[in-house]
LOMIMAR-721555 format. One record per residue (C-alpha): x, y, z. Coordinates in steps of 0.2 Angstrom, whole numbers, padded with zeros to 4 digits, always signed. Example, Ala and Ser with C-alpha at 12.3 -4.5 7.8 and 13.67 -1.06 7.14 Angstrom:
+0062-0022+0039+0068-0005+0036
This chain:
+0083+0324+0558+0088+0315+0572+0087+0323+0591+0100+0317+0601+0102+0314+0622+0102+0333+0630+0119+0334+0634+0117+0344+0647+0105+0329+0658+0118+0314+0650+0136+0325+0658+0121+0327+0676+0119+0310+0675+0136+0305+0674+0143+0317+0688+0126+0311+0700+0132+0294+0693+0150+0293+0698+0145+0302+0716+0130+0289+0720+0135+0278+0733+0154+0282+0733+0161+0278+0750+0173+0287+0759+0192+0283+0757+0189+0271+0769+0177+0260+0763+0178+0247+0747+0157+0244+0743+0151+0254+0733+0168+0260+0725+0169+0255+0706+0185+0243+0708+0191+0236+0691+0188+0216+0692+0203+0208+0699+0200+0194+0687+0199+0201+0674+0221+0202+0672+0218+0183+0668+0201+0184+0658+0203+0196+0645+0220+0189+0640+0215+0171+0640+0231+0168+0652+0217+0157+0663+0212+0139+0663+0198+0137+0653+0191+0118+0653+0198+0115+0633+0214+0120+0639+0215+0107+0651+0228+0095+0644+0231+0077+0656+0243+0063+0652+0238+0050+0641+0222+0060+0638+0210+0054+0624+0196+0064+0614+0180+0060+0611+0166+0065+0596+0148+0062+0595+0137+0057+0582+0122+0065+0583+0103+0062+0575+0100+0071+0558+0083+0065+0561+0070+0072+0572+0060+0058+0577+0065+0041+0571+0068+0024+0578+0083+0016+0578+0085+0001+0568+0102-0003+0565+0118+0001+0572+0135-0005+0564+0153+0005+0571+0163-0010+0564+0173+0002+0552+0174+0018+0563+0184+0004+0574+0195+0001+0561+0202+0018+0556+0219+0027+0564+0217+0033+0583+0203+0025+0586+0203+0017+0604+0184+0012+0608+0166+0014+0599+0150+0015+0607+0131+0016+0605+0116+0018+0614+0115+0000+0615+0135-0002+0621+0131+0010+0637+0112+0007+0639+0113-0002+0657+0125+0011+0665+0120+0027+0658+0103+0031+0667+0092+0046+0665+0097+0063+0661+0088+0071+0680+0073+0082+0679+0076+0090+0698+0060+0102+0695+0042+0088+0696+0030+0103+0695+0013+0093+0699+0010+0079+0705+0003+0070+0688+0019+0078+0676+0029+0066+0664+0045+0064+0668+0051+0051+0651+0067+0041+0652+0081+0053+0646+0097+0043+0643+0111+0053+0637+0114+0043+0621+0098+0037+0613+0095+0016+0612+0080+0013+0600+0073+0033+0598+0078+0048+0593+0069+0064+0596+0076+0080+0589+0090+0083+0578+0108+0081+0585+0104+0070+0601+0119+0059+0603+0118+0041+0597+0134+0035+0595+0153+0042+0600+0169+0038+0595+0186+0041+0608+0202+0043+0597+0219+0049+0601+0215+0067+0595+0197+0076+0592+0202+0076+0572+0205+0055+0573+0188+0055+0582+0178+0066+0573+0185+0060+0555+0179+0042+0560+0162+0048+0564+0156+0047+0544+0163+0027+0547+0147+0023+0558+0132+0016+0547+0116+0019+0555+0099+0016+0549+0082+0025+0554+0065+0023+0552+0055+0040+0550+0044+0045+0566+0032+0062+0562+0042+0076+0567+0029+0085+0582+0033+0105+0581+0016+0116+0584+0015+0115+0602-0006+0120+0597-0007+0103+0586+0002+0095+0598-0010+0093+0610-0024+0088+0597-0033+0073+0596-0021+0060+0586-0009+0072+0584+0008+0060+0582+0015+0058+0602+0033+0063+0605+0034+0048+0618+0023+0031+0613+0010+0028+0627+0012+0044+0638-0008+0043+0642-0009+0062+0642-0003+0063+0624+0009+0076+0622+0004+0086+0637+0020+0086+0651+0009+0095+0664-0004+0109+0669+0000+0121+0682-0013+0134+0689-0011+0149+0702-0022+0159+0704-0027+0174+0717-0043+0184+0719-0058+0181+0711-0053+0183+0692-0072+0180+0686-0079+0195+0694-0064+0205+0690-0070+0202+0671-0088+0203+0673-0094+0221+0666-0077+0226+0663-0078+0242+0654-0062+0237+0646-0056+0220+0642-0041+0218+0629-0034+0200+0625-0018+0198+0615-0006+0183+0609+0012+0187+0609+0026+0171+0604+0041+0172+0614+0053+0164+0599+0064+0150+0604+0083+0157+0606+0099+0150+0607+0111+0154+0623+0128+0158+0615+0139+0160+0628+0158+0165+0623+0166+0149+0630+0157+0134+0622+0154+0120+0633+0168+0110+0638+0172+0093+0649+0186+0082+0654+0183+0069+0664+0200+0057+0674+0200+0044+0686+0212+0037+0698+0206+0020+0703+0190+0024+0713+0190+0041+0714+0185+0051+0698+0187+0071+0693+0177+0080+0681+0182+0096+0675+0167+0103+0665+0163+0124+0659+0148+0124+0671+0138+0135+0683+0132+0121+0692+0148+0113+0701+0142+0108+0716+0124+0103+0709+0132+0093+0696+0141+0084+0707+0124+0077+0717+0117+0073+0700+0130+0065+0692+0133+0054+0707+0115+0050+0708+0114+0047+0689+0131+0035+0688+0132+0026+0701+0147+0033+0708+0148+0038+0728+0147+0057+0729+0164+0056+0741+0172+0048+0726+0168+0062+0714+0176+0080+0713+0170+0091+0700+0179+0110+0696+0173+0122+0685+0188+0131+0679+0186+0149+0674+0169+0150+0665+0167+0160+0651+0148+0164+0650+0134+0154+0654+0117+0163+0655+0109+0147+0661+0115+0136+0646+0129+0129+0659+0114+0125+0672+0115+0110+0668+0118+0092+0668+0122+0086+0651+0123+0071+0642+0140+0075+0637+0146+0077+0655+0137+0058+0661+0145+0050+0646+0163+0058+0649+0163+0051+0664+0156+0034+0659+0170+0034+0647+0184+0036+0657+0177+0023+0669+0176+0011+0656+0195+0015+0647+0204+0021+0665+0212+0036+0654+0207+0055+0653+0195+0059+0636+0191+0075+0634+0175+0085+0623+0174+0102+0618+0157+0108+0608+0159+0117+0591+0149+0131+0591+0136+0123+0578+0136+0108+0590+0131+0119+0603+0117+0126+0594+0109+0110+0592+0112+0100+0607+0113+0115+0622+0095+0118+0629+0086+0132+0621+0077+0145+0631+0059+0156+0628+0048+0146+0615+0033+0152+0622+0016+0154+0616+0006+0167+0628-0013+0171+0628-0016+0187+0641-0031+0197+0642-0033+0214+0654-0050+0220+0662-0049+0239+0666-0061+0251+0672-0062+0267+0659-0050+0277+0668-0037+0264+0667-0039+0255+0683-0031+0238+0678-0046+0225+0688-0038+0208+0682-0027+0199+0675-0027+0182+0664-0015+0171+0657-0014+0158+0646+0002+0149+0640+0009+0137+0631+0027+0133+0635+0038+0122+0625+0047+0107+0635+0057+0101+0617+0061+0081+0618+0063+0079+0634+0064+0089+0655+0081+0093+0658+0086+0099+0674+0074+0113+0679+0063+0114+0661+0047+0112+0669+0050+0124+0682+0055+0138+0671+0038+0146+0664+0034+0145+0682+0046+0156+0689+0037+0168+0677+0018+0164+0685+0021+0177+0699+0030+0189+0688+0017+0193+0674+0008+0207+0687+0022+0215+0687+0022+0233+0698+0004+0235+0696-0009+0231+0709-0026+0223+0704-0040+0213+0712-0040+0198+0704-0024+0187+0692-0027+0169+0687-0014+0161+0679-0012+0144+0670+0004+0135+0661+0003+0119+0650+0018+0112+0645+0020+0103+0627+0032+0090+0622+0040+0093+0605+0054+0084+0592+0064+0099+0597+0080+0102+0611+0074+0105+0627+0073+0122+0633+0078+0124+0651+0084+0141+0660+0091+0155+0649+0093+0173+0656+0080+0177+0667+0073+0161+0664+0052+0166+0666+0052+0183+0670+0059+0190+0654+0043+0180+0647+0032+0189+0659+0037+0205+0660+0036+0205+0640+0017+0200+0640+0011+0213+0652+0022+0227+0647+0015+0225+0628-0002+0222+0635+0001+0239+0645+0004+0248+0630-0012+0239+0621-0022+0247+0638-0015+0265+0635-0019+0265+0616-0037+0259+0617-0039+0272+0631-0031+0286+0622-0019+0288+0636+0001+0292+0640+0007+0276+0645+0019+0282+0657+0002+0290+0664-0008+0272+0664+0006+0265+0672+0004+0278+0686-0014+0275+0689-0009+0257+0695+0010+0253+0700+0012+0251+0719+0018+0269+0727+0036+0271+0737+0023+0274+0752+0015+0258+0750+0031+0245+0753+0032+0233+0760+0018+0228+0749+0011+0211+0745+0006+0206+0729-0009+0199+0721+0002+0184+0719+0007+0183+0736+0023+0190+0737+0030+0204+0747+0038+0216+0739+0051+0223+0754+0057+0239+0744+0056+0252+0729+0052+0268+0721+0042+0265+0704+0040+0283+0705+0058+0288+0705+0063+0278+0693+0053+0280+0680+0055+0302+0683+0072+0300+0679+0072+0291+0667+0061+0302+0657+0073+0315+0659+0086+0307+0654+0079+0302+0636+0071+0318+0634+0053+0315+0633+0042+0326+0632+0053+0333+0618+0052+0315+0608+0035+0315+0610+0032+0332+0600+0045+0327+0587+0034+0311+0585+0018+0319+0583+0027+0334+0569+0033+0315+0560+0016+0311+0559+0009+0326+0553+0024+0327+0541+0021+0311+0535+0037+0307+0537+0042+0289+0531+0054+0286+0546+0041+0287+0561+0048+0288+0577+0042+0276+0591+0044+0281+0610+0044+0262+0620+0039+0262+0640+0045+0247+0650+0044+0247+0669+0048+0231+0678+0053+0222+0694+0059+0205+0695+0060+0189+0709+0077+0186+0711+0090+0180+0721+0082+0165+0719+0083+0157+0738+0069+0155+0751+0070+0135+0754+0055+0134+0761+0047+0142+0745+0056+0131+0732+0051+0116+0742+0033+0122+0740+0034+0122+0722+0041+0105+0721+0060+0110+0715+0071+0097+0723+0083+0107+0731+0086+0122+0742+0092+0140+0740+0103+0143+0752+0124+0146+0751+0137+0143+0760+0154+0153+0761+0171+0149+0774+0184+0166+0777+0201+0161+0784+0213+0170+0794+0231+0166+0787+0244+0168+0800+0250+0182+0789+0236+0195+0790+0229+0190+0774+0211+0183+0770+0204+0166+0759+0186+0167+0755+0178+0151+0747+0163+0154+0742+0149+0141+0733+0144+0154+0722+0153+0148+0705+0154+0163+0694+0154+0163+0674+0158+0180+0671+0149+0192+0686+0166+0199+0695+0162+0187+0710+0181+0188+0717+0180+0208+0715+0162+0211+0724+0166+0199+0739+0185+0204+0739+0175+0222+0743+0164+0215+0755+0177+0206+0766+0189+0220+0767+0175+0231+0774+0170+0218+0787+0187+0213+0794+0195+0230+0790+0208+0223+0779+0215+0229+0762+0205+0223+0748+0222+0218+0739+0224+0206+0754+0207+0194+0751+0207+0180+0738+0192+0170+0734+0193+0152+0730+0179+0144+0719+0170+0131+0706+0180+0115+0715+0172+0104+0726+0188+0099+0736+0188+0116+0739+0172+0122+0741+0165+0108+0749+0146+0113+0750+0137+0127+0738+0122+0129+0726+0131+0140+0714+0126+0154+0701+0108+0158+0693+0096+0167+0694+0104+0183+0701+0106+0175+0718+0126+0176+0720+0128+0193+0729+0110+0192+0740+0113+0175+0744+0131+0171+0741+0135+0188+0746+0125+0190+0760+0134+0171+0765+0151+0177+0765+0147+0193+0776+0140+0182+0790+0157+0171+0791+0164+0189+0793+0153+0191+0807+0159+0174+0815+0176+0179+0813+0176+0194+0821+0165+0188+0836+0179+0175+0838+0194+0189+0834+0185+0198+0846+0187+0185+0861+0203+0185+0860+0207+0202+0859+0199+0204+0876+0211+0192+0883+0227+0200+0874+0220+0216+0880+0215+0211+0898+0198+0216+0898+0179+0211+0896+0174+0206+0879+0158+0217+0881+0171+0233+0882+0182+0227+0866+0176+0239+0851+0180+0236+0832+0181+0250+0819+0193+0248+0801+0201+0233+0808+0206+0236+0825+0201+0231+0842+0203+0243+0856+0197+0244+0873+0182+0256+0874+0189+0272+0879+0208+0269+0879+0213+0268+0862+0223+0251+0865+0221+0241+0854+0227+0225+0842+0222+0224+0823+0212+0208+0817+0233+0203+0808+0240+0204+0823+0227+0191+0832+0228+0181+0815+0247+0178+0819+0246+0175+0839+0230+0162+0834+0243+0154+0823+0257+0156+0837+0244+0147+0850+0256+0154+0864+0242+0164+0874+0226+0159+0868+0209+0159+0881+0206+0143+0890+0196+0132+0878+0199+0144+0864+0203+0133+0847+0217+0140+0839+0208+0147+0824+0200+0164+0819+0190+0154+0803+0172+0152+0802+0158+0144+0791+0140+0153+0787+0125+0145+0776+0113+0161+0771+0094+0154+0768+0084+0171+0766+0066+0172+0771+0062+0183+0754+0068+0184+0737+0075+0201+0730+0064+0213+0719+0077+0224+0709+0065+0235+0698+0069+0249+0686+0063+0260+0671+0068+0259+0652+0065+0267+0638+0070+0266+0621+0067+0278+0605+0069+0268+0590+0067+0276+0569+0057+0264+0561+0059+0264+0541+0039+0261+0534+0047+0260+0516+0063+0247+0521+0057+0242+0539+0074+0244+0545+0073+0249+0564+0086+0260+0574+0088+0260+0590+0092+0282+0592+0090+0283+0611+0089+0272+0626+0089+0274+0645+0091+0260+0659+0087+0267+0676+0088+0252+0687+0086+0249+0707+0096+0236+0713+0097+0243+0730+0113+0245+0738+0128+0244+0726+0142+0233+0731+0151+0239+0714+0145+0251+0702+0157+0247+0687+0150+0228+0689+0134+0235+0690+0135+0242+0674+0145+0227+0665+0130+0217+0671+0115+0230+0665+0124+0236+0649+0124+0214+0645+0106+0210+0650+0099+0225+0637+0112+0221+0626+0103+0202+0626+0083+0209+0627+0087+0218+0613+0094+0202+0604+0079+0196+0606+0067+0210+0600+0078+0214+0585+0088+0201+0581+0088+0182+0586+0078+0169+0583+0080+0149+0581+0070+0140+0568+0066+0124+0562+0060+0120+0545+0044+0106+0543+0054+0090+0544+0063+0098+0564+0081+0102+0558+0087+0118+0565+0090+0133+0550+0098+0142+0560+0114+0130+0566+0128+0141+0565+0131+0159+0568+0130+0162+0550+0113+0159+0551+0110+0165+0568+0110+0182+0570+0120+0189+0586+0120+0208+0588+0139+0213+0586+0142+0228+0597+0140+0241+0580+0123+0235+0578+0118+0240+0597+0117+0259+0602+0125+0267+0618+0117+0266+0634+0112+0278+0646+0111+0269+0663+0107+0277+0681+0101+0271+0696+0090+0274+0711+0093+0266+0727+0080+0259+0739+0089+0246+0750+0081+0228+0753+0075+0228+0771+0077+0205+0769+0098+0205+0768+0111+0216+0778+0119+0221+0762+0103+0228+0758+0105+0225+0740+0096+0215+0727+0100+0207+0710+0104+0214+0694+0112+0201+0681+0097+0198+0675+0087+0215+0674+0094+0223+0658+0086+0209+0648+0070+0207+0658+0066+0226+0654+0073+0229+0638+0065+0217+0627+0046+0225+0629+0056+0243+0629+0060+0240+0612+0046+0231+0604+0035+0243+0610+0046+0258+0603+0042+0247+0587+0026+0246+0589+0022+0264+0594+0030+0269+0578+0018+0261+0567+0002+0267+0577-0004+0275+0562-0004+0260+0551-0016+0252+0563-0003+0239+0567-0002+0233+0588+0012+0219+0586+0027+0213+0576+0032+0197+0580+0049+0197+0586+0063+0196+0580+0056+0214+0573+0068+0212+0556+0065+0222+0541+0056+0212+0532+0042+0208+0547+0043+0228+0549+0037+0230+0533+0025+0217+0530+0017+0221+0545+0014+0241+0539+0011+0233+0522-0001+0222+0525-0012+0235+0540-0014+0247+0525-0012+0265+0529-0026+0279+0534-0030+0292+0523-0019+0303+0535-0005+0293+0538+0013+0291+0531+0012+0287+0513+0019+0267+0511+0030+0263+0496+0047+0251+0493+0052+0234+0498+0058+0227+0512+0076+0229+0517+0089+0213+0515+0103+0208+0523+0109+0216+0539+0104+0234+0543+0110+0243+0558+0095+0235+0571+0094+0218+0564+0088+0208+0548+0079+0191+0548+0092+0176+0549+0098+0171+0533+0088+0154+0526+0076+0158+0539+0058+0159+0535+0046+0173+0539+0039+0166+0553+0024+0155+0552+0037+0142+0552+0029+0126+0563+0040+0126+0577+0031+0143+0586+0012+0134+0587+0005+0153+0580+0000+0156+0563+0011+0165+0551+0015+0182+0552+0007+0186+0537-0011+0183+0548-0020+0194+0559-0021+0189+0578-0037+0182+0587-0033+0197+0600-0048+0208+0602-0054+0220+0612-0069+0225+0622-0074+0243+0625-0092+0244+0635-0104+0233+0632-0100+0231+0615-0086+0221+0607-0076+0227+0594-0063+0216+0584-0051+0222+0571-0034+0225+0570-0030+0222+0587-0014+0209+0589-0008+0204+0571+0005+0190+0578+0019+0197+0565
């Protein structure tokens, strides 16, 4: 019998929902405005980069390693020459002395190894599908049908896979004569004094979760055209990264940075797979340099999947001390994070951004944190939707759980005993970072009305005492994040090669109306809307009458564009300060029109008066005498328009509650998601509707990764899981309807006072779910399902626990095929495949755990 959602709390939330920071008429932030882009988006009546069509254009094809670590011993492209269309051939070999190093913008410590990363291999390859030859042809059918012409011979390397072998003695080394094998770096943090916090510990549990490697799978797949026009060159690629791509690409070819423009048209998804530099976009360039024509590349969508980074692919050891009433003392973690091949643009840097993350809300005494970074014959993971502190959040959040069971407690109840109280912000971590603002406590309370729990909780139990064979599991997941990602001075001190501020210009058109160009380069997040709202709140003009421009460098001159939830708390926070500029200049000359003193010149909903006198001239009517120039101030420049650069002194800490109830199938495995609540702080709420696109995405994606998704590689390194056949993407009948809320506590670091939140639904969900799983099976004696969690891992893993005498009887055979939360990808192997460095599902963890003085081992972690 399934409960559902009291309807009476889901219509309370809904009607609190739509009243929760709605301005007056007045005002456009915090009103749910429908995305002006969105005309041009949803209709595909926009400019994508594959629709770009340039006379005289050509199309290029790659051929790409079937091998995933071989050298190179002969090349012949004589006959792919030959055949119809074909204009020019090229190797590794053809393009070795111009094509440089794919750039690695994150060196992490001082002694990590950065290899030579050319965008087409010369003499090695070292996964499957990096590029070793292409072919330019008249049309993309011409160039990819000459592709089976090229003859290419290899001679077989040892595939490298297990990230734990890897780093063996004489295991096989990804790149001949790196002295420290296949080791790219160790990076430790640490804060308080983590021995002590373990010594005597009444309670210390240690588990090992695998973060599975997953494929970004943005809706527009990646796209470039590259022109030229004698010196100066255009690249026109489906990027995040505009402005940044354009320093690299200079520095990587050669070519002078004023020489080079690159757009990105409208972007249709990115998630951190477009936060790159590619090979694709240096040899593009490369190519028209050498031909003097346009050639274009668009990805197929199996293309993508073996040749755009991979993200996760994680192996993390993390153990808790506690005192007996909960208390969490410490904090230790151990991980393992794959690099693949080679360190793209911020690879090294990305398991970092999860160091300060994995203490999550809770205060401690003690955190000790260390990262190692293995190379492998696999793609190279870089940043992919939260890029870290999805990964964090996970580990502590399960372990969380782990705590509350071996304590016999609630674990919204253990979570209490240690998260940081509303009266305690600002508050500065263990890790040494201040949170500025929250309410933990508010969140989570809500919440737990809104799923009903108490009442889940007692249908749970009368399942178990039933016997029922489809348990009901109740998963906890409270997070924050550090987002917005910014403070210069902060990424400096972690080595990343660049800053974090943004820039933004407004313009006064003689007409009243209002230009914003902005270097945040939006993929999808609404940016036009949200700072459209923004603007026409600060100058007092109609939001219909702001237009942004973005994603062109002849534009936008100077930017550091979209990730990491940064674009409103930075690129936001950017465009209201030019605002501010533009009125103090407005505000000038509206004393002289108006004959008086500056200091007595008021401005409210767009108009300047004289204090007390209600005379008064609208920021239009100044536009138009600026552009007239007939009566300006001595020395006045005939221009309203200003420039700002936002560098915040903090980064943004959304935070927010989930819960999810999941039915879990003991005799099929099959897992459904009944019931699931996002309550979520992201401080002050420029736009709710966006708000809730962006939430509703991020669960939609953790939830991917619990039930559904997973790369894998079979023992020689080629991908099983190419296409999305084989790659299993929740469509939206497999996902359940949200309930989303919010609470507000405003940032005190940014005027907006708001924080991020395009990555928070995926952060928090992921642990929500697995631990719903998890909670299910409780009686079986199982503590961990590796994810994905498909039916066929959901049933070994009760199968193979056993059952107590007084739990649920355990009969049947594992569901196939898809099921309504997700099925193992088809040709994919149950998991102890070689690519996750953990043993196979099949086998029990090393977690432990320690209760007293006495250890006790068992069933605690099973890696499944």
């Amino acid at each position: 019998m399934t409960e559902q959602l009291d309807a009476g709390l889901v219509a309370e939330r809904i009607a609190e929902s739509d009243a929760l920071g709605t301005p007056s008429a007045a005002h456009e932030v915090g009103r749910a405005r429908r995305r002006k882009e969105d005309a041009r988006l949803v209709t595909g009546r926009t400019t994508w980069t594959d629709n770009i069509q340039l006379p005289g254009m050509m199309y290029v094809a790659f051929l790409r390693s079937p091998m995933a670590h071989a050298r190179i011993t002969r090349v012949d492209t004589s006959a792919a020459r030959d055949r119809p269309g074909v204009v020019a051939v090229y190797d590794g070999r053809d393009l070795a002395d111009e094509q440089g190093s794919l750039p690695c913008a994150w060196p992490v410590s001082e002694d990590v190894l950065i290899p030579d990363h050319p965008p087409m291999a010369v003499d090695e390859v070292r996964y499957v599908g990096e590029a070793v030859a292409c072919v330019v042809a008249t049309d993309r059918y011409r160039a990819a049908d000459a592709l089976e012409a090229i003859e290419i011979d290899y001679e077989p390397l040892d595939a490298v896979l297990d990230m734990t072998e890897a780093l063996t003695a004489g295991s096989p080394r990804v790149h001949e004569g790196a002295s420290a094998g296949n080791r790219a770096f160790t990076w430790r943090f640490s804060g308080g004094d983590i021995e002590e916090a373990f010594r005597d510990a009444p309670v210390v549990i240690e588990r090992t979760y695998v973060q599975q490697r997953l494929i970004p799978t943005a809706m527009e797949p990646r796209a470039v055209v590259a022109t030229t026009d004698g010196d100066s060159f255009t690249l026109y690629s489906a990027t995040q990264i505009p402005h940044v791509l354009r320093v690299m690409l200079a520095l990587t070819t050669g070519i002078p940075e004023h020489k080079l423009r690159v757009v990105a048209p409208d972007v249709g998804g990115g998630f951190g797979s477009k936060l790159q530099v590619t090979a694709e976009e240096v040899l593009a360039l490369l190519l028209t340099r050498r031909l003097g024509r346009p050639v274009k590349w668009t990805e197929s969508r199996s293309e993508g999947n073996l040749t755009a980074h991979h993200g996760r692919d994680q192996l993390q050891r993390i153990r808790v001390a506690a005192d007996r009433d909960g208390r969490v003392r410490g904090v230790q973690v151990n991980l393992l994070a794959d690099m693949g091949a080679y360190l793209m643009l911020i690879t090294p840097g990305v398991p970092l951004l999860g160091a300060f993350m994995y203490n999550g809300i809770y205060k401690m005494d003690a955190y000790d944190f260390t990262c190692t970074g293995v190379f492998t014959t696999k793609v190279p993971t870089d940043a992919y939707r939260g890029a870290g502190r999805p990964e964090a959040t996970f580990a502590i959040e399960r372990a969380m759980e782990e705590l509350a069971h071996e304590l016999g407690m609630d674990p919204v109840e253990l979570r209490r005993r240690n998260w940081i109280t509303h009266e305690e912000f600002p508050y500065t971590t263990i890790c040494g970072l201040t949170y500025d603002s929250g309410n933990y406590e508010a969140a989570t309370e809500r919440a737990l009305a809104l799923l009903g729990y108490d009442k889940l909780r007692a249908e749970q139990a009368d399942r178990r005492d039933r016997r029922d064979p489809v348990q009901l599991g109740i998963g906890v997941s409270t997070f924050t994040e550090m987002c917005g990602l910014a403070p210069s001075r902060v990424l400096g001190s972690l080595s990343y090669g660049a800053g974090g501020w943004e820039h933004a210009s407004v313009r006064m058109l003689p007409t009243g109306k209002v230009e914003v160009v902005t270097g945040s380069s939006p993929h999808g997040q609404g940016h036009e809307t949200a700072w459209s709202q923004i603007v026409a709140d600060a100058l007092g003009v109609p939001f219909e009458d702001v237009s942004v421009l973005h994603g062109d460098t002849a534009v936008s001159h100077k930017g550091m564009d979209t990730y990491g939830s940064r674009s409103l708390v930075v690129g936001g926070v950017a465009v209201l300060a030019a605002c501010e500029k533009v009125k103090e200049r407005a505000r000038i000359l509206a004393a002289h029109m108006l004959e008086a003193s500056a200091d007595d010149v008021e401005f409210a909903d767009g108009t300047f008066t004289v204090r007390g006198t209600g005379v008064g001239k609208t920021i239009q009517e100044l536009a138009l005498a600026t552009f007239a120039a007939h009566d300006l101030p001595d020395g006045f420049e005939p221009a309203l328009d200003a420039d700002a650069t936002f560098d915040p002194d903090n980064f943004s800490f959304p935070h927010g509650t989930h819960l999810c109830a999941a039915e879990v199938d003991t005799e099929t495995g099959a897992v459904r998601i009944r019931a699931y609540v996002a309550v979520d702080d992201v401080g002050s709420v420029v736009n709710p509707l966006i708000v809730e696109g962006q939430v509703h995405g991020g669960i939609a994606q953790g939830v991917a990764q619990a039930l559904f998704e997973e790369a894998v590689h079979d023992a020689e390194g080629n991908l099983l899981t190419a296409t999305m056949a084989d790659y299993l993407i929740p469509a939206a009948s497999d996902l359940p309807a949200f309930v989303t809320d919010r609470t507000e506590t405003p940032s005190t670091t940014n005027p907006l006072g708001v924080k991020g939140v395009g990555e928070a639904g995926t952060i928090a969900s992921t642990p929500a779910v697995v631990n719903a799983v998890v909670d299910a099976l409780r009686p079986f004696g199982v503590n961990d399902v590796r994810m994905p969690c498909t039916p066929e891992r959901v049933w070994r893993a009760v199968t193979e626990a056993g059952t107590p005498a007084d739990g649920p009887p355990v009969s049947g055979a594992p569901a196939t095929g898809s099921s309504a939360a997700g099925s193992s990808a088809a040709g994919s192997p149950d998991t102890g495949s070689p690519d996750t460095g953990s043993p196979d599902t099949g086998s029990p963890d090393t977690g432990s755990s320690t209760t007293g003085t006495g250890a006790g081992t068992g069933s605690e972690g099973g890696d499944r």
